[in-house]
TORKOL-4160 file (C-alpha; in steps of 0.2 Angstrom, whole numbers, padded with zeros to 4 digits, m for minus):
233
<pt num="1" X="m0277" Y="m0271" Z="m0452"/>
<pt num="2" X="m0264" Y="m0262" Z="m0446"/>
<pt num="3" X="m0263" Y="m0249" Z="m0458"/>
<pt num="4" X="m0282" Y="m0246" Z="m0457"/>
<pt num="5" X="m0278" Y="m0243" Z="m0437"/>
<pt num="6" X="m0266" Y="m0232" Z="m0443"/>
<pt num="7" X="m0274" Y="m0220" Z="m0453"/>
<pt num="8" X="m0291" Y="m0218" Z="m0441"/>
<pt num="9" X="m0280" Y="m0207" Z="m0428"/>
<pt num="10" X="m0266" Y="m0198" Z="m0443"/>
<pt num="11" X="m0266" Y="m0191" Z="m0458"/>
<pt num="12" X="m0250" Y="m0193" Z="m0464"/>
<pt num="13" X="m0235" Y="m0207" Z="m0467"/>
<pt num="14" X="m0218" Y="m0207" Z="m0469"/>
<pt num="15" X="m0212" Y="m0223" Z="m0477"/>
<pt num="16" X="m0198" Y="m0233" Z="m0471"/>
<pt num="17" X="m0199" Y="m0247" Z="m0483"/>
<pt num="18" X="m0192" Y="m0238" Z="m0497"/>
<pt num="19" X="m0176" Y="m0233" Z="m0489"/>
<pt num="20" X="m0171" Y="m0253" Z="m0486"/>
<pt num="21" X="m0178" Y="m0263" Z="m0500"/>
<pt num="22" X="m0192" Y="m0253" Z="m0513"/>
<pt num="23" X="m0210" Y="m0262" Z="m0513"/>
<pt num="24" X="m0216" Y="m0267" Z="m0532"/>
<pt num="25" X="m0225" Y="m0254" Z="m0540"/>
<pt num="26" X="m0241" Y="m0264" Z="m0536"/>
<pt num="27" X="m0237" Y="m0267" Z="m0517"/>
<pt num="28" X="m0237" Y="m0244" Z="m0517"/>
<pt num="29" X="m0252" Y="m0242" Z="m0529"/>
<pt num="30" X="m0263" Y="m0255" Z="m0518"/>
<pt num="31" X="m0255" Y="m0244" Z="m0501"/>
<pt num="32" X="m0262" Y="m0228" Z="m0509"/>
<pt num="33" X="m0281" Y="m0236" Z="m0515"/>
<pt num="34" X="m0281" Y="m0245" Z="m0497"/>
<pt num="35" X="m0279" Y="m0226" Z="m0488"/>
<pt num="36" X="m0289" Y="m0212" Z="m0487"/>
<pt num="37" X="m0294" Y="m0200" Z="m0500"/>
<pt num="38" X="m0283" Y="m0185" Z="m0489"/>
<pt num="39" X="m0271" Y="m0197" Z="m0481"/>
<pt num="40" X="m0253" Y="m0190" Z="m0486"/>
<pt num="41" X="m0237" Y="m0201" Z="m0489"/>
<pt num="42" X="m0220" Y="m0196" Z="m0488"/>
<pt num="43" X="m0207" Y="m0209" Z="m0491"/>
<pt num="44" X="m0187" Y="m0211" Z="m0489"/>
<pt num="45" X="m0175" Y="m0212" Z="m0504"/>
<pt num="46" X="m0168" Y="m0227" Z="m0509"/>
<pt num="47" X="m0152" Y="m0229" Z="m0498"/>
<pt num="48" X="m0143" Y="m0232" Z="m0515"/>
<pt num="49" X="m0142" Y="m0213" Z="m0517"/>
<pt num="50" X="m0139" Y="m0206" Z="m0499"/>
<pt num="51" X="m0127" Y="m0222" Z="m0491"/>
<pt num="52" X="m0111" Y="m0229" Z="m0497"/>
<pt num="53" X="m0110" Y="m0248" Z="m0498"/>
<pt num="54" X="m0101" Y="m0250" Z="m0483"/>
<pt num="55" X="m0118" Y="m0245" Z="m0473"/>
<pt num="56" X="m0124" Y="m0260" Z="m0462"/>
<pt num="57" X="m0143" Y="m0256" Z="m0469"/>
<pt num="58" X="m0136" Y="m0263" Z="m0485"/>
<pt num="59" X="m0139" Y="m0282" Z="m0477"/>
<pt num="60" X="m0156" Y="m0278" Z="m0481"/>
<pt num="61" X="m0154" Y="m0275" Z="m0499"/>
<pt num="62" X="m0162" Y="m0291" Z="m0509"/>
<pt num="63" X="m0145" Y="m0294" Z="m0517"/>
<pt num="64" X="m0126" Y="m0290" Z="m0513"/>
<pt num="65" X="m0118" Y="m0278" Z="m0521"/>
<pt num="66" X="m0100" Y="m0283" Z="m0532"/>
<pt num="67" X="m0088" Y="m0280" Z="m0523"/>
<pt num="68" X="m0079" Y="m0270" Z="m0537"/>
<pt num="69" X="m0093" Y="m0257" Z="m0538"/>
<pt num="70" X="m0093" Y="m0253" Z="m0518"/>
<pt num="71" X="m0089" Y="m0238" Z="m0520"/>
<pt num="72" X="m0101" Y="m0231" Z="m0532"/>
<pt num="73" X="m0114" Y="m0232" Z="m0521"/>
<pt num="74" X="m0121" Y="m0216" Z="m0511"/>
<pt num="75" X="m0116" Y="m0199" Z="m0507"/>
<pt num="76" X="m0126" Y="m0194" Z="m0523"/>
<pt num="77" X="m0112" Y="m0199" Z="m0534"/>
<pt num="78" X="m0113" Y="m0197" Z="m0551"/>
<pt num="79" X="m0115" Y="m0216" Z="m0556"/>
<pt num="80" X="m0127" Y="m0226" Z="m0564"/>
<pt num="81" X="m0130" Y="m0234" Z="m0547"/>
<pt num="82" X="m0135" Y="m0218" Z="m0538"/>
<pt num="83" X="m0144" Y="m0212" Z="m0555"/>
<pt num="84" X="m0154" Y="m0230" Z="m0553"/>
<pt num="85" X="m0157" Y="m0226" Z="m0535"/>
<pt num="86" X="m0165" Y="m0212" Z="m0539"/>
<pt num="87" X="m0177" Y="m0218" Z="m0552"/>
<pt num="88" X="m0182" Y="m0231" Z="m0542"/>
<pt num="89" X="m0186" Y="m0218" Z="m0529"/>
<pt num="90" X="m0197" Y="m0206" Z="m0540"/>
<pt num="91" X="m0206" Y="m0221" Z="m0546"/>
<pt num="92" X="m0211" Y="m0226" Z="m0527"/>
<pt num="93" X="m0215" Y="m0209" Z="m0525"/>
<pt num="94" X="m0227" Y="m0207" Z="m0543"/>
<pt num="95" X="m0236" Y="m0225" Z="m0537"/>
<pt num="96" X="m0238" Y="m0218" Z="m0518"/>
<pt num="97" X="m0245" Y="m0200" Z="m0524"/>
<pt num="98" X="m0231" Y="m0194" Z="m0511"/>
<pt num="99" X="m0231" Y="m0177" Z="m0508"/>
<pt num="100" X="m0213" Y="m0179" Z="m0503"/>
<pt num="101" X="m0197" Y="m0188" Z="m0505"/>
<pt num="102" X="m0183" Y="m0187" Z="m0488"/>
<pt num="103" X="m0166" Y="m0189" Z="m0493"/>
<pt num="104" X="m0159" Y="m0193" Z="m0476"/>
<pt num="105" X="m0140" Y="m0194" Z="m0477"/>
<pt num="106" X="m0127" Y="m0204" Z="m0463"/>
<pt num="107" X="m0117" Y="m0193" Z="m0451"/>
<pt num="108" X="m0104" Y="m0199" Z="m0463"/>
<pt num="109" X="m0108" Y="m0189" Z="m0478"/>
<pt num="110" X="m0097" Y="m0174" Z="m0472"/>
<pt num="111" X="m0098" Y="m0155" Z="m0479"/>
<pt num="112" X="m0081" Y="m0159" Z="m0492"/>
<pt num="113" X="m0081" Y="m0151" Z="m0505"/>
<pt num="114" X="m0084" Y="m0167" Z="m0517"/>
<pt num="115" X="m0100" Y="m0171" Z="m0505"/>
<pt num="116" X="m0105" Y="m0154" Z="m0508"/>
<pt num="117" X="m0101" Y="m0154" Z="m0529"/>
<pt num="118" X="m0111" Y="m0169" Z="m0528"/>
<pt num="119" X="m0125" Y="m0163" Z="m0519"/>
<pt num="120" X="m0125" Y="m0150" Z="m0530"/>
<pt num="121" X="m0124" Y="m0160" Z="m0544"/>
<pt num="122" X="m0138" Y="m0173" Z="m0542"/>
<pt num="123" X="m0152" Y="m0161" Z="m0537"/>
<pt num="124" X="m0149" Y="m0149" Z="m0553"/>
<pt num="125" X="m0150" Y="m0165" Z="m0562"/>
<pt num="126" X="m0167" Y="m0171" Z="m0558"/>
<pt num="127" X="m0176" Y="m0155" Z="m0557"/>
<pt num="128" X="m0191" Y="m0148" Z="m0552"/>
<pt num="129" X="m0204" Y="m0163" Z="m0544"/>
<pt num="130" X="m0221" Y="m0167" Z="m0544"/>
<pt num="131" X="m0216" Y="m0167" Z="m0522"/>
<pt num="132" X="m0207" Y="m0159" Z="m0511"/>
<pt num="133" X="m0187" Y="m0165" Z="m0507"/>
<pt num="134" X="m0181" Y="m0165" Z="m0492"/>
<pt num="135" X="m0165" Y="m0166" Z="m0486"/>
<pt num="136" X="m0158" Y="m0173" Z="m0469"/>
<pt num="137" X="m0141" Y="m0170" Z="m0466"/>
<pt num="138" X="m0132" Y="m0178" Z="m0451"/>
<pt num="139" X="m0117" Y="m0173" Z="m0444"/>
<pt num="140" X="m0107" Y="m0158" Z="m0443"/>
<pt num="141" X="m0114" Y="m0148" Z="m0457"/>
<pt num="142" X="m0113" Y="m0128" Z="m0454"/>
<pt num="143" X="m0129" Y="m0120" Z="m0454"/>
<pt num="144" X="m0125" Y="m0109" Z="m0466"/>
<pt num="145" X="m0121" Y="m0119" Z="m0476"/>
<pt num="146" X="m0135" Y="m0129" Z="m0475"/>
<pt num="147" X="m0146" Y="m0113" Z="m0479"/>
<pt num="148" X="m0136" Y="m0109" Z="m0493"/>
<pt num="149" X="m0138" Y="m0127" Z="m0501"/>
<pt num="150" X="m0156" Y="m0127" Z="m0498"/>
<pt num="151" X="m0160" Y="m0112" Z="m0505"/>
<pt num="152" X="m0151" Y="m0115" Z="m0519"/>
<pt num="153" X="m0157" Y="m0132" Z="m0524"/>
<pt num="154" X="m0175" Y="m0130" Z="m0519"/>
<pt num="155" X="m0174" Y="m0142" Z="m0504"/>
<pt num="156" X="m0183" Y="m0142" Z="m0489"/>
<pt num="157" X="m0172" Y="m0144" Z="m0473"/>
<pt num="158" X="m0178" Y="m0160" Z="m0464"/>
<pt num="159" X="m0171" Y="m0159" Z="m0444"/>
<pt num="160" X="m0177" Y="m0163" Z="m0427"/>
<pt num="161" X="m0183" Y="m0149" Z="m0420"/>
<pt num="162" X="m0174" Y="m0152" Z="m0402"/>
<pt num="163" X="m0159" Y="m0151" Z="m0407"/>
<pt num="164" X="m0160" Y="m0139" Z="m0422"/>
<pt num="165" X="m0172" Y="m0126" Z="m0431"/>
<pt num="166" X="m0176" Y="m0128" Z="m0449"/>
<pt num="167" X="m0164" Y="m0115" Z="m0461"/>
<pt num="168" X="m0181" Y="m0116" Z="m0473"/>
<pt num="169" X="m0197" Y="m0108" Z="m0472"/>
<pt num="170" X="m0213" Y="m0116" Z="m0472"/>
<pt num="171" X="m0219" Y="m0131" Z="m0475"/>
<pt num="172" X="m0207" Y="m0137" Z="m0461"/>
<pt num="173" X="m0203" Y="m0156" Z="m0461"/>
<pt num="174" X="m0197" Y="m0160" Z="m0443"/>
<pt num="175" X="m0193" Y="m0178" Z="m0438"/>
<pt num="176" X="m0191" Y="m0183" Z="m0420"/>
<pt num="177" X="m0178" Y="m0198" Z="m0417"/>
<pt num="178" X="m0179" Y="m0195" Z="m0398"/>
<pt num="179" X="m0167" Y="m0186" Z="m0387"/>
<pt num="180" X="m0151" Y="m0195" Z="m0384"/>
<pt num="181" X="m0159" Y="m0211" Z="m0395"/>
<pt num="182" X="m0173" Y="m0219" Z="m0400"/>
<pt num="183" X="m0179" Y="m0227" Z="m0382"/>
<pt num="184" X="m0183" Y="m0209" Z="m0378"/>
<pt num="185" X="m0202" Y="m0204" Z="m0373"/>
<pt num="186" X="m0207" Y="m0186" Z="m0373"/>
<pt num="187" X="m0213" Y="m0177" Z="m0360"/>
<pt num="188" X="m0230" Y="m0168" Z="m0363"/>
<pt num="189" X="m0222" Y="m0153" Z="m0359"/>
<pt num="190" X="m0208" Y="m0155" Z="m0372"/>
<pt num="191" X="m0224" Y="m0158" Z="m0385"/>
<pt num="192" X="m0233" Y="m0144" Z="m0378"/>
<pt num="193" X="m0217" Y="m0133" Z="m0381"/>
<pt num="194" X="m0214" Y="m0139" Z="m0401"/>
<pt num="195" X="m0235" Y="m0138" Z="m0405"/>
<pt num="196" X="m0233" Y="m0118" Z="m0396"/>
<pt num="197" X="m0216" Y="m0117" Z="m0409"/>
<pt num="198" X="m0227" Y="m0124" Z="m0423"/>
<pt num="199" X="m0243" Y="m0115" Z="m0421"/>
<pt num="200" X="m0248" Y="m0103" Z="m0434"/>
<pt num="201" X="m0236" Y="m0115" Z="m0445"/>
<pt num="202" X="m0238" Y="m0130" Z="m0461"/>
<pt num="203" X="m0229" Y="m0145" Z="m0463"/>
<pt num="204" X="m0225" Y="m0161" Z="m0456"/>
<pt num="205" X="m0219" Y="m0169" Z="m0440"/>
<pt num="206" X="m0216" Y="m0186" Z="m0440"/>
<pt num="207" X="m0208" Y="m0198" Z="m0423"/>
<pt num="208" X="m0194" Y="m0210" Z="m0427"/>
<pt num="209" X="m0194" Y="m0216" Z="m0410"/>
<pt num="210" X="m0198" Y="m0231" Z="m0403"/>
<pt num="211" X="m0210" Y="m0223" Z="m0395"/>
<pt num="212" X="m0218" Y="m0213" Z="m0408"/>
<pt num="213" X="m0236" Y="m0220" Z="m0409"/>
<pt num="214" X="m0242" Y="m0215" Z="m0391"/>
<pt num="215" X="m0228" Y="m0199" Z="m0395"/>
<pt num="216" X="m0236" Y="m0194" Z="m0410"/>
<pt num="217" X="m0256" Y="m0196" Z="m0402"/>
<pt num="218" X="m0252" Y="m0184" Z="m0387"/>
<pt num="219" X="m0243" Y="m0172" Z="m0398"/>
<pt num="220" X="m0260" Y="m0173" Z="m0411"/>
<pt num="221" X="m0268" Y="m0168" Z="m0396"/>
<pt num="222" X="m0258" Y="m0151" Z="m0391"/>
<pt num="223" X="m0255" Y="m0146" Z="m0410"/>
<pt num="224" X="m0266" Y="m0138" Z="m0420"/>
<pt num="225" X="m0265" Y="m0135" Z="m0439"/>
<pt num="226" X="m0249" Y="m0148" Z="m0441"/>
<pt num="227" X="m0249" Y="m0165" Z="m0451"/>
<pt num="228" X="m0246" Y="m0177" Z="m0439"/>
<pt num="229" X="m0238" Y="m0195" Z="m0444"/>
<pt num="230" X="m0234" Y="m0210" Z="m0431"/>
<pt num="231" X="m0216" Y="m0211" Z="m0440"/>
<pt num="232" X="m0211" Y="m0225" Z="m0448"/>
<pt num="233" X="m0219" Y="m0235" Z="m0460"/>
């Protein structure tokens, strides 16, 4: 079994799955009893609540969405949808025991001031968690800013560490997409480099590379002290 394979070389897992289309409640709850007493899941929200419907990952919803309600998808909107979304999203994450949820938003969720209400909004609205939240913003988002928000909301800063540093403290939650697209293969030296910038520090790493099985194996090897995932899930 795959996910058996899996779990004998990392400890942790950041699910894909819930991003596109949610598993039942029973498909996560059989994921966590199948997986080690300290394996660790994180997963992705529901693109319901970070993607408008004009996405193409929305061809992998199991049903269209009206066409007169395109637009109250994503962006964290104040809508039914997004507030469904997001329920659906905490329940994944209760069944899995996740220790985090990553809001991973498309480059074009843009820092406007509505984006930002929003933002604001919908994460004063749910609270506190039983799990970290993580947020991934893409695009030109000032740092500052990003800092500001984070600190303010209680959110972690998800980001690939070569091409930015986190605004948060620890525990970092770095995700590696490959440098200049996902076909990208580290070097050892570049994973020698981010496990001498990680030493001393908690969090996560995770590859979403193609690559990112060997990746994430030789960068286990030079880390100490760092949960380590393979990426997607």
């Amino acid at each position: 079994m795959a996910r058996a394979r899996y779990w004998e070389r990392f400890r942790a897992v950041e699910v894909q799955q819930t991003f596109y289309r949610p598993p039942r409640i029973a498909t996560l709850e059989r994921w966590r009893a199948e997986a080690p007493a300290e394996a660790v899941f994180a997963l992705k929200a529901w693109q319901v609540v970070t993607h408008p419907a004009t996405s193409p990952t929305y061809r992998r919803l199991a049903r269209p969405v009206a066409p007169d309600r395109r637009d109250r998808y994503g962006f964290f909107q104040p809508t039914e949808e997004v507030a469904g979304g997001w329920n659906v999203t905490r329940e994944a994450a209760l069944a899995l025991g996740a220790v985090a949820v990553l809001f991973q938003c498309p480059a074009s969720f843009r820092p406007t001031p509505e984006n930002v209400e929003n933002l604001r909004r919908f994460f004063r609205g749910i609270g506190p968690q039983p799990f970290l939240l993580a947020w991934e913003p893409r695009g030109p988002w000032p740092r500052e800013l990003v800092g500001e928000l984070c600190q303010d909301l209680g959110l972690v800063h998800a980001v690939d560490p070569f091409g930015a540093d986190p605004t948060t403290p620890d525990p970092v939650y770095l995700r590696l997409h490959g440098r200049g697209g996902y076909r990208y293969r580290y070097s050892d030296g570049e994973l020698r480099e981010l496990a001498t910038r990680l030493r001393g520090r908690t969090g996560f790493v995770f590859f979403n590379n193609d690559h990112m099985w060997e990746d994430a194996r030789r960068f286990l090897q030079a880390s100490a002290g760092v949960a380590g995932g393979g990426g997607r899930g």
